[in-house]
Every structure is written in structure tokens, then in C-alpha cells.
Legacy VTK file of the C-alpha trace (Angstrom):
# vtk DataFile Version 3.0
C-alpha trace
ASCII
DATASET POLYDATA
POINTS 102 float
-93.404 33.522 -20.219
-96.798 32.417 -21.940
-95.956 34.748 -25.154
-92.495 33.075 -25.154
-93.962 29.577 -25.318
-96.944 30.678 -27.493
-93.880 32.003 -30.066
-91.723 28.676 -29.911
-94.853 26.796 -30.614
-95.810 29.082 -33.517
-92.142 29.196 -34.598
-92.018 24.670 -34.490
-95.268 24.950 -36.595
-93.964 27.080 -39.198
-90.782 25.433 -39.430
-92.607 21.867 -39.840
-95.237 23.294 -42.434
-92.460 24.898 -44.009
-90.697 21.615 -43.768
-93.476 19.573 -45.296
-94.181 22.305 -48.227
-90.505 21.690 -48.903
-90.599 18.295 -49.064
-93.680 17.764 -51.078
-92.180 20.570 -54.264
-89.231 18.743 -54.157
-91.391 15.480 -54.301
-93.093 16.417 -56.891
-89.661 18.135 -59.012
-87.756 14.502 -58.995
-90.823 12.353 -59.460
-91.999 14.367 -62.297
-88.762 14.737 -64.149
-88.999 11.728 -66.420
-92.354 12.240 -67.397
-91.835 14.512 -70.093
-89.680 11.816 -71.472
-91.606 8.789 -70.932
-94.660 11.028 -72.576
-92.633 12.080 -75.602
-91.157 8.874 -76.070
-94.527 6.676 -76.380
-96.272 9.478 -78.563
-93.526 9.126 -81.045
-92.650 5.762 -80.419
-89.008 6.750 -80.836
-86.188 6.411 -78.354
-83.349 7.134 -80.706
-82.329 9.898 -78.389
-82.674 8.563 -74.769
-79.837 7.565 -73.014
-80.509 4.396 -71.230
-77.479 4.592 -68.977
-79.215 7.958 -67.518
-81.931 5.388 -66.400
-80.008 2.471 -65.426
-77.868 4.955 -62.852
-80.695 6.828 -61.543
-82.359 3.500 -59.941
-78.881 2.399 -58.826
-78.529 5.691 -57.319
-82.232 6.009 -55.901
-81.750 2.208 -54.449
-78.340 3.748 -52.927
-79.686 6.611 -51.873
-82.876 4.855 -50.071
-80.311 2.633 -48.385
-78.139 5.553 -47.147
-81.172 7.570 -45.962
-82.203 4.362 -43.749
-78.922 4.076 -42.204
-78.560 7.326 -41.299
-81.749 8.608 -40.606
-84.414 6.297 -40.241
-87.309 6.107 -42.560
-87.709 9.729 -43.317
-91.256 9.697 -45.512
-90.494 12.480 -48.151
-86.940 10.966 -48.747
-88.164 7.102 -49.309
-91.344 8.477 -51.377
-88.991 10.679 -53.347
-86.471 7.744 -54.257
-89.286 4.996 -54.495
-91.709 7.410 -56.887
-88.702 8.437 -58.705
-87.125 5.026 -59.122
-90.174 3.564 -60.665
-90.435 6.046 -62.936
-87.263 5.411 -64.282
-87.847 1.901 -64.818
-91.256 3.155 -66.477
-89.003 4.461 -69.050
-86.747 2.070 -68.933
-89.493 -0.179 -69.952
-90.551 2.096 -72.919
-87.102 1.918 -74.075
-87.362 -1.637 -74.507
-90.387 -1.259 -76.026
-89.609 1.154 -78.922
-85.668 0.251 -79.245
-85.211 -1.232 -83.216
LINES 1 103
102 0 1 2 3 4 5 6 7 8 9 10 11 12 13 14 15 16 17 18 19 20 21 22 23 24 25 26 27 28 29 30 31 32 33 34 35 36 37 38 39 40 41 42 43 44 45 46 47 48 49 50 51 52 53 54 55 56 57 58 59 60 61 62 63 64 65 66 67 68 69 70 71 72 73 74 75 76 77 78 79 80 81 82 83 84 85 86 87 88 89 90 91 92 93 94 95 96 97 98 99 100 101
């Protein structure tokens, strides 16, 4: 009985590091996505090629997203960081855009 419960406790560890590993790659993936972007774009001070649509969607869709995640599950950390961290980032570069747009 005592290995049984020392295995389920293991087992809910694992699972929740696992869990939190998870969370913070994909964290990191979707925050870090524009970056390469925003970087390129203020180097060369050139937007020509950035779609500002792209940018304009993704914080409608993070705000959405956010909202949905509340509603159905609460305030979930890694989901809210992940759509907060990502959504300023896009208005980082949504800010460069209107920077270096001629």
C-alpha cells in the first residue's frame, strides 16, 4: 500500500514538472516569435515586408484567447503569461511599423 502511494505521488510530480516544462517551452516559442522581426525590422529600419494585419489579428486573437481561457478555466498562469507576453510583443512591432512605415 505505501509503494502504491509513494508511486502516485511520484507519478503527480512528474506529470506537474512535466506540465510546467511544457508550459514554460511553449512560453518561450510564442513570446519569442516576433522577435526576430521586431530585431530585423529596427536594424534595417525597413518594414516594406511586414504585414501589419498579421499583428493587428494576433492581439485580437491573444485578447480573445485570454478572455476564453478565463471563462473556461480560470486564470491558468502559463496561458495568461503566454497571451499577455505575446500580445505585447506584437504591439512592440506594431509600434516599429509605425515608426519606419514611409
Amino acid at each position: 500500500m505505501r509503494v502504491l502511494h509513494e508511486l502516485t505521488i511520484g507519478k503527480k510530480f512528474m506529470t506537474t514538472s512535466l506540465e510546467h516544462m511544457l508550459g514554460i517551452a511553449y512560453n518561450a516559442c510564442f513570446i519569442s516569435c516576433y522577435w526576430p522581426q521586431i530585431i530585423k525590422s529596427v536594424k534595417s529600419k525597413s518594414v516594406e515586408d511586414v504585414s501589419l494585419m498579421l499583428y493587428i489579428l494576433s492581439i485580437i486573437g491573444y485578447a480573445a484567447a485570454a478572455g476564453y481561457a478565463i471563462l473556461r478555466f480560470g486564470c491558468d498562469f502559463w496561458l495568461l503569461f503566454n497571451y499577455v507576453l505575446s500580445g505585447i510583443s506584437a504591439v512592440v512591432m506594431i509600434a516599429v511599423y509605425c515608426k519606419y512605415k514611409k
